[in-house]
C-alpha angles and dihedrals in degrees: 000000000000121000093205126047113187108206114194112211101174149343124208133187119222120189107187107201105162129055092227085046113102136182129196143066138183109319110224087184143028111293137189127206123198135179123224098165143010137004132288155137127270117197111194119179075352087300113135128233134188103223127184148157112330087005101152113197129183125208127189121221114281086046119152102207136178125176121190138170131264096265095209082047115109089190120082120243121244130196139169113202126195127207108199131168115223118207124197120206107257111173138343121209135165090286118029154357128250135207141178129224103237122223103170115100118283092211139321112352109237132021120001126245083236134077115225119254129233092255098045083053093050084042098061088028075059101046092054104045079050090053090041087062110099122250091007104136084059091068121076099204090051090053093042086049081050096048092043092050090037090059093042084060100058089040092061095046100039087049097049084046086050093050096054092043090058087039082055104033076056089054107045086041078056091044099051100049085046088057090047093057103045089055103040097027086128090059119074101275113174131172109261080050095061093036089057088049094051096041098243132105121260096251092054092038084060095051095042085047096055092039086057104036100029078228142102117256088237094035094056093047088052085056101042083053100042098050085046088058090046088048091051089045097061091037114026120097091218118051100184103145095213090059099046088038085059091047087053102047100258120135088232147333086269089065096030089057096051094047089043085056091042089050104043107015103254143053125272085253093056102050093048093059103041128092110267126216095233126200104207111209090151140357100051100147095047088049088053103042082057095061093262126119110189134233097240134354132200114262093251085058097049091048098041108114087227092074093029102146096000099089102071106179098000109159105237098213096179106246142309095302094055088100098153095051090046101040088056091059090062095215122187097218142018133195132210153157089217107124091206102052093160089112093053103042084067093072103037135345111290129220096194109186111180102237116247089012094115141017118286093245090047086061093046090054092036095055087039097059091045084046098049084249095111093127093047087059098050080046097048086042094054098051101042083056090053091053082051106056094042085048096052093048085055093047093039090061092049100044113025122228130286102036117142121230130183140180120234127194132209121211134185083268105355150074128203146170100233116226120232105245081072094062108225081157093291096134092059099044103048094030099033104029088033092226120166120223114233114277095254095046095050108094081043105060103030104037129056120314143049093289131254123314113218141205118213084240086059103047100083085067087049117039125114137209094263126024136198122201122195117179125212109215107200116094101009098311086144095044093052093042086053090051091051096037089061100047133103089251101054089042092051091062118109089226088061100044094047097047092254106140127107118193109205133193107255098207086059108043098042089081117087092187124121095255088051089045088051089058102031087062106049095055091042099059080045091058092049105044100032098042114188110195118231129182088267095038130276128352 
């Protein structure tokens, strides 16, 4: 005895020709939708969804729809579009079986997860032309040839729909245990364990793994293990292999070391110590200031005006996206500021460094120390301090102490006071230089955000002894900085007036890297200390 009876009460065609033209209404009973030709949108409850070709949607009784056609499609949009009845089993006595007419919703409400099938598509093509036919629900083998086909009908689509529920149900049991490992790959993980987790033996755990992964279950947690040491050993203060074996899962260094040199072909040590093919994202001017020229750097780096004439053959291999161009030059490290680097430490081992998070100097010693440069740093370190405090004593007997300075940015549209996580120069002004920024900026340009943005009208509040303008070019910046900068509120600031603005190139000084702060201080200390007079101020 079946549990569920489908009873079909009537099919319709609907062929949309029009844009203004809508089909539709409120659905007293199940109803199924499904698309033959063309493009359009489905509202159902007011919800909308993109239907084409073979779309196949489902809506429960008490359903608003309204179907309409894809106004930029020059093909008409064509729809058939089923009523049925469902009845549950309900009770069974002596002399009878009852069964109740169902109203709840069937499934999700709206378009299928599945496309409809060609033979889905000739069987309700079918079932129309047969209800089309006169007098046929008089007739009992014409009923019986509209139930059968009917029937046919769900059973192709439930079971597509059944089909991508269990192919999904496969994927999301993978995923998870993909997703386990990859969090708890330090901790004993075995099999039997992972199999229990996702449902599944062991023996068809092990099938559905390998038919996810292309690997092994042993053989991808080797590897997960085995990149995190690597990761640990370029970034990690303290490279004692006993510690990092333990946070890796490994018993001790001694192990960790024989299956690192299985694995990649050479010890820890090794690896450590050996040149490394580099893929430069981020961080260009601390890795050549460290003696190391990379394999490939993103386009923005090669272009930037910082490393102009210093890159020599670097590979220019497009952003972080670009997978496939950096994954065919097999480097053996990559370096970027992007907080999510899962895509990338699948190609090589990632130093990721959120950029602006710390202190130029604290990179440079951090990426030393992962690069076995740990001594260039301190050097490079040592010696930029010693051009500081030379230049401040130059720019203190020209200028005084306690003078306030801040850098202000035109837009196409806006003006802001930059804070100084974004460079424009500001570390040096306010470290170096040992500038204050005026009272009311303060919290802006030294705490947490972009800065302040400004209007002319509010400049006067805001401006400081000594200002730095830097234009961005792209989308009018010039032309908005001329309009402020003749008007009565620019020329009324005591900077103005005094001589005491510095205009500065914006493609140098946006970079906050060693090689940028080299350059930005020695024109700075020029600007400060050799002051030409413009028609706005210095330059």
């Amino acid at each position: 005895m079946e549990e569920t009876h489908y009873s079909l009460l009537g099919v319709r065609y609907m062929k949309l020709g029009h844009t203004e033209e809508a089909a539709g209404g409120f659905m007293k009973t199940h109803t199924m939708l499904m698309v033959s030709k063309g493009s359009g949108d489905l509202y159902l409850n007011g919800v909308r969804h993109r239907v084409k070709a073979r779309s196949i949607c489902y809506c429960p009784p008490g359903t608003m729809a309204d179907i309409r056609r894809t106004p930029i499609s020059s093909v008409p949009l064509e729809v058939y579009e089923l009523q049925y009845d469902v009845w549950e089993f309900e009770e069974r006595t002596t002399s009878r079986v009852v069964y109740d007419k169902r109203i709840s919703a069937l499934m999700d409400v709206g378009k299928l997860p599945v496309a409809a099938t060609p033979e889905a598509l000739a069987l309700v093509q079918e079932l129309y032309q047969y209800k089309q036919v006169p007098g046929v629900s008089g007739r009992v083998a014409a009923n019986l040839r509209i139930d059968a086909i009917f029937k046919q009908l769900l059973s192709t689509v439930l079971q597509s729909t059944e089909d991508e529920e269990r192919e999904e149900d496969w994927l999301e049991r993978m995923r998870l245990a993909v997703d386990y490992m990859e969090k708890h790959f330090a901790e004993s993980i075995t099999r039997k364990h992972m199999a229990k987790r996702v449902g599944l033996t062991p023996e068809h755990f092990s099938v559905s793994f390998k038919r996810a992964t292309g690997s092994g279950f042993a053989e991808y947690l080797t590897r997960i293990r085995l990149e995190k040491a690597r990761e640990e050993l370029l970034s990690g203060d303290d490279r004692n292999l006993d510690r990092i074996a333990r946070e890796v899962g490994y018993q001790d260094g001694l192990y960790l070391s024989r299956k690192f040199k299985q694995h990649f072909g050479h010890s820890p040590r090794d690896y450590i110590q050996r040149p490394k093919r580099i893929v430069a994202l981020q961080y260009l001017g601390h890795l050549l200031v460290l003696g190391l020229t990379p394999a490939a750097a993103s386009t923005n780096l090669l272009r930037a005006r910082p490393y102009s004439g210093k890159l020599g053959n670097v590979a220019d291999i497009g952003d972080a996206r670009s997978l496939q161009a950096i994954s065919s030059l097999q480097p053996d490290l990559i370096i970027t500021s992007e907080p999510n680097n899962e895509p990338l430490s699948q190609l090589a081992p990632t130093i990721s460094l959120p950029w602006g998070r710390e202190d130029t100097f604290d990179e440079l010693l951090r990426l030393g120390r992962a690069l076995n440069r740990e001594l260039e740093a301190k050097n490079w370190i040592d010696g930029f301090r010693a051009k500081e405090e030379q230049a401040a004593v130059q720019v203190a007997e020209r200028i005084g102490s306690r003078a306030t300075a801040a850098v202000f940015e035109f837009w196409a549209d806006r003006l802001w006071a930059v804070n100084i996580t974004y460079g424009r120069g500001l570390r040096i002004l306010y470290q170096t230089f040992s500038f204050r920024p005026p009272e009311p900026l303060a919290e802006h340009v030294l705490g947490d955000g972009i800065g302040l943005e400004l209007t002319p009208d509010m400049l006067a509040a805001y401006a400081a002894d000594y200002m730095f303008v830097t234009i961005w070019e792209a989308g009018g910046g010039a032309a908005y900085a001329e309009r402020v900068m003749n008007g009565k509120e620019w020329r009324s600031l005591p900077a103005v007036r005094n001589g005491n603005v510095f205009f500065l190139d914006l493609e140098l000084f946006k970079y906050n890297d060693p090689l940028a702060l080299e350059q930005q201080l020695s024109i700075l200390t020029k600007l400060l200390t050799n002051v030409h007079r413009t028609a706005y101020g210095t330059q």
